[in-house]
N, C-alpha and C positions, 0 to 999 in steps of 0.2 A: 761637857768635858769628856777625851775620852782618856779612859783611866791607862790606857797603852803610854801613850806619849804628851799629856795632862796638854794637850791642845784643846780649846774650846771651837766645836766643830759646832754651834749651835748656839744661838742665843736671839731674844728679841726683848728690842725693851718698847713698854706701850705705858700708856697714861689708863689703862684699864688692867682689870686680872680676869678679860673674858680668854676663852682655853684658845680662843680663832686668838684674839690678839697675843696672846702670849707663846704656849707650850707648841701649838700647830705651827706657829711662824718660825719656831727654831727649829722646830723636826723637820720640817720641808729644809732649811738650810743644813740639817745632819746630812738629808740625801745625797744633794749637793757636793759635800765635803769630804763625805767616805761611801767607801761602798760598803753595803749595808748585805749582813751575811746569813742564811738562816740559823736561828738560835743564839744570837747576840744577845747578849744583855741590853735592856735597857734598864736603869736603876734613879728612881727618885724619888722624891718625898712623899706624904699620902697627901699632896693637896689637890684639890676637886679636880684643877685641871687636867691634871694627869691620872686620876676616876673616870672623868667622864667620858660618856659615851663618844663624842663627837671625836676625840684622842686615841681613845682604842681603836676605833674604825681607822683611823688616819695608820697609826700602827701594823694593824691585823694584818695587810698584803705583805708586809716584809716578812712575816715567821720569826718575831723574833720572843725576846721571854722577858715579861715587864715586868720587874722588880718595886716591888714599893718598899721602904720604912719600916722595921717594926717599931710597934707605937709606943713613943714615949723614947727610941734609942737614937740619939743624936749621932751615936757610932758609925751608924748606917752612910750617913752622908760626910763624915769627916772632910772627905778631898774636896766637895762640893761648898761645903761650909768656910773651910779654907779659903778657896779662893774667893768669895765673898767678901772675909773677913780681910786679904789684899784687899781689891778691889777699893774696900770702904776705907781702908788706912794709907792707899800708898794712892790714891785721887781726890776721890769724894771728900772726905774731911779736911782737905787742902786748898780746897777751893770753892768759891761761891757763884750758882751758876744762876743766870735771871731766866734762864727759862728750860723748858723741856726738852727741846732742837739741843741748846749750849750741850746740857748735859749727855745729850745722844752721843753728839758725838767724840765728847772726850772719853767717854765709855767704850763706844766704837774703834777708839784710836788706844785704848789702854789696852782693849784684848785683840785687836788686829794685830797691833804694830808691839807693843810693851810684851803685853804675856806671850802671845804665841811665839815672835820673833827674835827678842830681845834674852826676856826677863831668864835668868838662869833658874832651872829647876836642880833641888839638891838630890832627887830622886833621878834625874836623868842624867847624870854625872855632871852636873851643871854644867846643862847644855839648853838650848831653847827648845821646846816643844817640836819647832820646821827642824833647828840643827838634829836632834835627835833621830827624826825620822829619816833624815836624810841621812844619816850614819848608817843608821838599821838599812833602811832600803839596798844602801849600795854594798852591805857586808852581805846580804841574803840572796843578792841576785847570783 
């Protein structure tokens, strides 16, 4: 998520928690999504994936400044947590999925199409994550 305009510019979901199936498959889709600046934050949790060697190396050529967790402070990831805690309340718990593909893609289609496009955030004057940017972009040109 970027905490700018709470668009989720990054995600992967896997039937595994190796750092290639997970954290690497949404970084390479951050690339993708934005342009990536020297001295950006990146900010996440202390879990292994985003420890590990294979993640930092994926990282290291953008110049940016990796953020973990202080341990034991939930505070650190609030926004993150948040929208999890969507996520699990306004899909997943409303539905019963018979398989891993089902579940892809209603996940897929809650943060394509619902969060990024739709869903109103109260922190962007309740506006979609696209609307806002698109507000911003055309105010600054």
């Amino acid at each position: 998520m970027d905490l700018f305009d709470r668009k989720i510019i990054g995600w992967s979901l896997s039937e595994n928690m190796t750092t290639t199936d997970t954290v690497a498959k949404a970084w390479k889709m951050v690339v993708i999504n934005r342009q990536i600046k020297k001295g950006m934050i990146f900010h996440s949790d202390r879990g292994v994936q985003y420890s590990s060697m294979e993640f930092r190396e994926l990282i290291e050529p953008y110049d940016i400044v990796q953020s973990m967790s202080r341990i034991g402070n939930c505070w650190d990831n609030a926004v993150a947590k948040n929208f999890f805690k969507i996520i699990k309340s306004e899909l997943v718990m409303h539905k019963q999925f018979y398989s891993f593909f089902q579940a892809k893609i209603a996940i897929v289609e809650f943060i394509e199409i619902w969060n990024n496009r739709k869903r109103r955030h109260s922190y962007l004057d309740y506006l979609s994550p696209v609307d806002f940017g698109i507000r911003y972009y055309k105010n600054v040109a």
